[in-house]
Steps between C-alpha positions, in 0.01 A plus 500: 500500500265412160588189391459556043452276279525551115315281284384533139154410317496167303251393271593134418309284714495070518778275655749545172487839547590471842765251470616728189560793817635271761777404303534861387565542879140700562236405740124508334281638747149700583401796593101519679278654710327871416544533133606269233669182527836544374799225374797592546826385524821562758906449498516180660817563665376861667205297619691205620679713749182698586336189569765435788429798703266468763371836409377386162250308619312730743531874352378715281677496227535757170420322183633695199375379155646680210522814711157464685581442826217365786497369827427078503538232728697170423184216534653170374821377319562189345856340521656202285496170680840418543737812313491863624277686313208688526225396221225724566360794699201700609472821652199674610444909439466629865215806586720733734143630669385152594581279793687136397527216665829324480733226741796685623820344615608451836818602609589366849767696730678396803480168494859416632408746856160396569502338845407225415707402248793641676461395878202290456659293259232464259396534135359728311209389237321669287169473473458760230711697249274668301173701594195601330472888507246753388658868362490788203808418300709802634498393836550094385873414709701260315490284849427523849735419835426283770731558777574216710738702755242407820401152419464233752516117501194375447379828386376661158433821292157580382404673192329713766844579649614619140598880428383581174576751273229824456227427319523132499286245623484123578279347210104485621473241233843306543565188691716667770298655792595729856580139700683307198861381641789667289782391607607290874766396719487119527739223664682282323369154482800352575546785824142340622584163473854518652338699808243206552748255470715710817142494676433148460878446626426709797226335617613141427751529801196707750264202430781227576641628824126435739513087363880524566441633863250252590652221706408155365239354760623206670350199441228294714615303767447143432188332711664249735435164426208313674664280757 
C-alpha cells in the first residue's frame, strides 16, 4: 500500500515565515535530490499521524505537489522541544531504477516460545532492531522478521541466519556484517547469582563434613617426672 502525501509549493522563506505557517497549522518543508530544490509546505495534523507509523519512516512514499505526484523518501524531521509538533521536514525524490541504501526495522517474532525463554528461563535482548539494507525501491520491505521460534539459552541469531526479502541485500557499506549478533537468549542476572549462591550453599556443607569426621588426636602423654 503507497503511503501519499499532499503538499503544496511555498515561496516565503525565513523563520517569520515559518512561524507565520506553524501557527497556520502547516509544516514548512523541502523537497531535494534530482531536480530542483523545492519548499513546500504540509497539513501538520495529516503529517503528525503519518509521522507515527512505522511505515513512514522506511517506504517509498508518493509526494503529490499541486497535482505532480513523485516518489521521495522521508530524510530528517525536526520536532518542537517540549509540545507535539512537527516544525520542519525534508524529503528526498527517489530514482525507481537505482539501488538505495536505507536501515530497515526489525520486527522480532516468537519471543514468548523460544526455548530458552520458555524452559530455559532466560531473556531475550536485542542486540539490533534495525538493519542496513541495499535494494531498487520496488522491492524495499517496510521491515524484516527475525524469528526467534528455535532459540537457545545462551544462544543468538545472526544477520547471516536472516531470510530476506528478493532482491535485498545486507549493506556492503553498513556497520552490520554476516557474524554481527541480532538478537540472544541471556540469563537473568539475578537467575545467575541466585544459582551461585545454591552452589556455594552446596558445597559449604561437602567441605565441612571431612574436618567434622576427623577425630580430635589425643594429646601427648606427659614425660614422667625424673625421680
Amino acid at each position: 500500500m503507497t503511503i501519499e502525501i499532499n503538499a503544496t509549493i511555498r515561496k516565503a522563506q525565513g523563520t517569520g515565515a515559518s512561524r507565520r505557517l506553524r501557527n497556520a497549522g502547516r509544516v514548512p518543508g523541502v523537497v531535494y535530490g534530482a531536480g530542483d530544490v523545492n519548499l513546500i509546505d504540509l497539513d501538520h495534523n495529516d503529517l503528525y499521524h503519518k509521522l507515527r507509523a512505522e511505515a513512514f519512516h522506511a517506504s517509498v512514499l508518493t509526494l503529490d505537489v499541486a497535482g505532480k505526484k513523485e516518489p521521495v523518501m522521508l530524510r530528517d524531521f525536526v520536532m518542537h522541544p517540549f509540545r507535539q509538533q512537527v516544525q520542519h521536514i525534508d524529503f528526498q525524490r527517489v530514482d525507481m531504477n537505482k539501488k538505495m541504501h536505507i536501515k530497515i526495522p526489525l520486527h522480532f517474532l516468537n519471543e514468548d516460545i523460544a526455548p530458552g525463554v520458555k524452559t530455559g528461563g532466560g531473556k531475550i535482548s536485542h542486540v539490533m532492531t534495525e538493519l542496513d539494507i541495499t535494494c531498487l525501491p520496488k522491492d524495499l520491505p517496510s521491515f524484516i522478521e527475525v524469528d526467534l521460534c528455535k532459540l537457545e539459552l545462551g544462544h543468538s541469531v545472526h544477520v547471516a541466519d536472516l531470510k530476506l526479502p528478493k532482491g535485498v541485500e545486507i549493506a556492503a557499506h553498513g556497520t552490520h556484517t554476516a557474524e554481527a549478533v541480532v538478537a540472544t537468549v541471556q540469563v537473568p542476572r539475578g537467575t545467575v547469582e541466585t544459582v551461585v549462591e545454591e552452589v556455594a550453599a552446596a558445597a559449604a556443607p561437602a567441605a565441612a563434613a571431612p574436618a567434622a569426621g576427623k577425630a580430635a588426636a589425643p594429646a601427648p602423654a606427659a614425660k614422667e617426672a625424673k625421680k
